[in-house]
N, C-alpha and C positions, 0 to 999 in steps of 0.2 A: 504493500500500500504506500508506504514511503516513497518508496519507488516510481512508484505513478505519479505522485504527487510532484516530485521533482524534474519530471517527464513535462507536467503540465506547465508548472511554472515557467520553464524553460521555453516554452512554448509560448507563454503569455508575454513573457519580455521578449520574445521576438516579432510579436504582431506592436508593440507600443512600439518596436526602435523602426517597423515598417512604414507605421500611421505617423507620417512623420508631420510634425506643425508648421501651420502655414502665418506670413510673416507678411508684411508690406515696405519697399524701399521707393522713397518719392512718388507715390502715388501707385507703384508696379506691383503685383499682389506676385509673391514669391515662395519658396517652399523651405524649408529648415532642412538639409542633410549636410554630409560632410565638404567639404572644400575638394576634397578628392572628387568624389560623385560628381559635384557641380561643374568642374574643370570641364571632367572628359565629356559631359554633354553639352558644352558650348557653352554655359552658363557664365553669370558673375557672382563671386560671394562676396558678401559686405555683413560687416561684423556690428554684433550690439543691437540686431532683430531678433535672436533667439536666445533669450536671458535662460530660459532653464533649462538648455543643453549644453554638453562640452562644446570647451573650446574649439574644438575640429569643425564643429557645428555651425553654419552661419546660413543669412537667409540668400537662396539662390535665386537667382532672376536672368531674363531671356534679354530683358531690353523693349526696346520699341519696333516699330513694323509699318510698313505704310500695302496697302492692299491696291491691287493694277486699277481700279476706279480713282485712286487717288486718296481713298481716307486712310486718316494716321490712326493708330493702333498701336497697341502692348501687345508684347509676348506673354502671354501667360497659360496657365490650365483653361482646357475647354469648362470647367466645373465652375474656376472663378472668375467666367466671361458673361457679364450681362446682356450684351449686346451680339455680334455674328461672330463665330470664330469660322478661323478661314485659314486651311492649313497650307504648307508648303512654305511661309513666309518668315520661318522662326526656327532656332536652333534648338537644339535638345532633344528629349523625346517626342513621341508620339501627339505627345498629350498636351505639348505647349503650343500653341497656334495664338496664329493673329486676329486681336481682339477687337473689333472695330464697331463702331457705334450702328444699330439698326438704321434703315433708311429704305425708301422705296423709290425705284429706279426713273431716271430721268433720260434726257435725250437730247441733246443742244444742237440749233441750227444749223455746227457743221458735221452735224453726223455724230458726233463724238457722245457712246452713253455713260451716264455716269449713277450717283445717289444720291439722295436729297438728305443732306446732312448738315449740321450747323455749321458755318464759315470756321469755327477756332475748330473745328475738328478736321479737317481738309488740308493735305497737305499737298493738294496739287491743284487746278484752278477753281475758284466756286463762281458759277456763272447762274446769277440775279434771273427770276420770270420763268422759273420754269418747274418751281416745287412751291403745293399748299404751304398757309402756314406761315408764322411770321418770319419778318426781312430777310433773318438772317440763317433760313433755313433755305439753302442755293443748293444748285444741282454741282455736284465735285466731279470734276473731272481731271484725266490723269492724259500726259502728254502735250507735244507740240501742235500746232495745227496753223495753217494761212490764216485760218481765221479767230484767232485766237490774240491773245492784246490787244491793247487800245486801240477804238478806229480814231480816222483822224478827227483832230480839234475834242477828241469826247476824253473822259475818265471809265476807271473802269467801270464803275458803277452804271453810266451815260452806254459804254459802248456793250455792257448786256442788257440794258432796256433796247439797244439800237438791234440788236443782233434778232429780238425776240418779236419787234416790230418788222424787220425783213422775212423773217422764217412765218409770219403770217398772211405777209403778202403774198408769199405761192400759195399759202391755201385758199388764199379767195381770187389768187388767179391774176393778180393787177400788175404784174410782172417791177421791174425795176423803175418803172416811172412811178406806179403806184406808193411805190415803196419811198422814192425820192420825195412825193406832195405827201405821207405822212411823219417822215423824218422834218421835214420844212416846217409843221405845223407843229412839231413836238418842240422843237429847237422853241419856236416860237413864244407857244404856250408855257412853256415849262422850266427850258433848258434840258430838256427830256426828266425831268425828276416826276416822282408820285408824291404829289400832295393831298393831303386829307383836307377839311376844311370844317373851319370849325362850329358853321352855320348849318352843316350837312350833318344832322344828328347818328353818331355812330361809326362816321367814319376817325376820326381820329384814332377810335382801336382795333384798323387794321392797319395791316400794314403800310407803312407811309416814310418818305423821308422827308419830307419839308409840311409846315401848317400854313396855310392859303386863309385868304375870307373875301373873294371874289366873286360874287353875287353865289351861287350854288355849285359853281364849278371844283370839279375833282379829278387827281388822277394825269397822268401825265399829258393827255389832251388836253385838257380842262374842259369835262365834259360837264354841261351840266346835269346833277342827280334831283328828282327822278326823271327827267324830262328823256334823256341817253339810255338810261338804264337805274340798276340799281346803283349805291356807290363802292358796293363789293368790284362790281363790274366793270364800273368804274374809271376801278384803282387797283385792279388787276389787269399789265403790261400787255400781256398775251391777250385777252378778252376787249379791253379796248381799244387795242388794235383792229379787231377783228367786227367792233361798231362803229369804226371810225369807215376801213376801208367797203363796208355794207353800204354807207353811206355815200362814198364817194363812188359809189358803182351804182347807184342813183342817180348818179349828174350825168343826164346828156351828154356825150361829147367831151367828157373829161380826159379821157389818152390826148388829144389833141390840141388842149388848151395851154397854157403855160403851169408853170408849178404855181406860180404863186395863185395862180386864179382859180386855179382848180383846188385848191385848198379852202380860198375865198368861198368858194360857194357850197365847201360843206361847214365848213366852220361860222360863215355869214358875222362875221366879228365888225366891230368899230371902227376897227383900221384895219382896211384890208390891203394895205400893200406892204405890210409889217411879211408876209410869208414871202413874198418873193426877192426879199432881202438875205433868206436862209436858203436860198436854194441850190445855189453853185455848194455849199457843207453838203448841205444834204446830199445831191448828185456825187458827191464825192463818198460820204460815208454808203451811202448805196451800194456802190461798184463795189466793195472791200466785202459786206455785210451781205448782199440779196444769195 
């Protein structure tokens, strides 16, 4: 009976030195085993996360990881990943993968798909207009591309509102002209920015980067709400595009008239010869963007 018992014991100290405890270094959730262990699997040990083991003991970590869409991510256990793990990108065992924030998939004008993730989680481009949700929840994308950075005269911010305004233009068909008389009118309106307005009940908490009070106008157009639409609709990039060039596919004879006037007569503004002042920008950010 001794005997068993000592069988067992032996037994139970070897499942406790297996269950090995888990440790956090800068934010990286990591594992307690020896320096030895941690080495040969790629790891780093850093000392003074695992108070009640030997000295040999210290807490192991993979590092950081960045995933082919572009988001940043830890190395860590599939177990202590709240978010998508996503193997192949991390050293160590099996079991350490890259830990990258949930998100649902996006697709940007040049093709390039990516996931709708917050801008501080992105370590490759987040491109504005094309994920629910507030500002600073952009579609990440990973690589180079023609159409990728700044278009001309705009910011980045300016050239993926511009980018999201041309990729709406083919879908209602209005080719690069079209694209040019709603680039003109944004320049115009806006500076291409999304303003809320603070006379437009409700808009101010969605997404917005500038606060307007110009009679009911909203949104990078400055459409007026409810008269345009709602001011979700507004004041989302992609959708206002998409009531502006409705609009402008309405006007008689608009392929053939000039930018500025063809804008004139969907916008029907105060000063209508303010759009054909923006037009050679526009015509230029067009060709880069459509």
């Amino acid at each position: 009976m001794r005997f068993f018992l000592g069988i067992v014991t032996v037994a139970l100290s070897a499942v406790s030195v297996m269950a090995a405890n888990t440790c956090k270094v800068g934010g990286i959730a990591g594992t307690c085993i020896s320096t030895t262990s941690c080495a040969s699997s790629g790891g780093t040990s850093t000392a003074g996360y695992c108070p009640k083991d030997p000295n040999n003991v210290r807490c192991c970590t993979y590092g950081t990881c960045k995933a082919k869409d572009g988001r940043s991510g830890k190395c860590v256990s599939t177990s202590a990943c709240s978010g998508t793990s996503i193997a192949g990108l991390c050293p160590g065992p099996s079991g350490i993968q890259c830990c990258v924030p949930k998100g649902t998939s996006c697709k940007v004008s040049d093709g390039r798909t990516g996931t709708c993730v917050s801008t501080s989680s992105c370590s490759g481009t987040s491109v504005p207009g094309y994920c629910p949700g507030a500002s600073n929840i952009q579609c990440c994308v990973s690589g180079s591309s023609s159409s990728s950075g700044n278009l001309p005269g705009l910011n980045a911010r300016q050239s993926g509102y511009a980018r999201t305004i041309a990729k709406v233009a083919h879908t209602y068909g209005v080719g690069a002209r079209g694209c040019a008389v709603a680039i003109a009118t944004a320049l115009v309106e806006s500076s291409i920015t999304v303003y809320c307005n603070y006379k437009v009940s409700g808009s101010c908490n969605l997404p917005h980067d500038a606060v307007g009070s110009d009679h009911l106008s909203v949104g990078i157009f400055q459409q007026q709400s409810p008269m345009w639409g709602t001011a979700k609709q507004c004041m989302d990039p992609a959708t206002s595009a998409g009531l502006f060039y409705k609009a402008l596919k309405g006007v008689s004879g608009w392929a053939s008239m000039s930018i500025g006037t063809a804008a004139q007569r969907v916008q029907r503004s105060a000063y209508p010869d303010r759009y054909a002042s923006r037009a050679s920008e526009a015509v230029a950010i067009c060709a880069k963007a459509y």
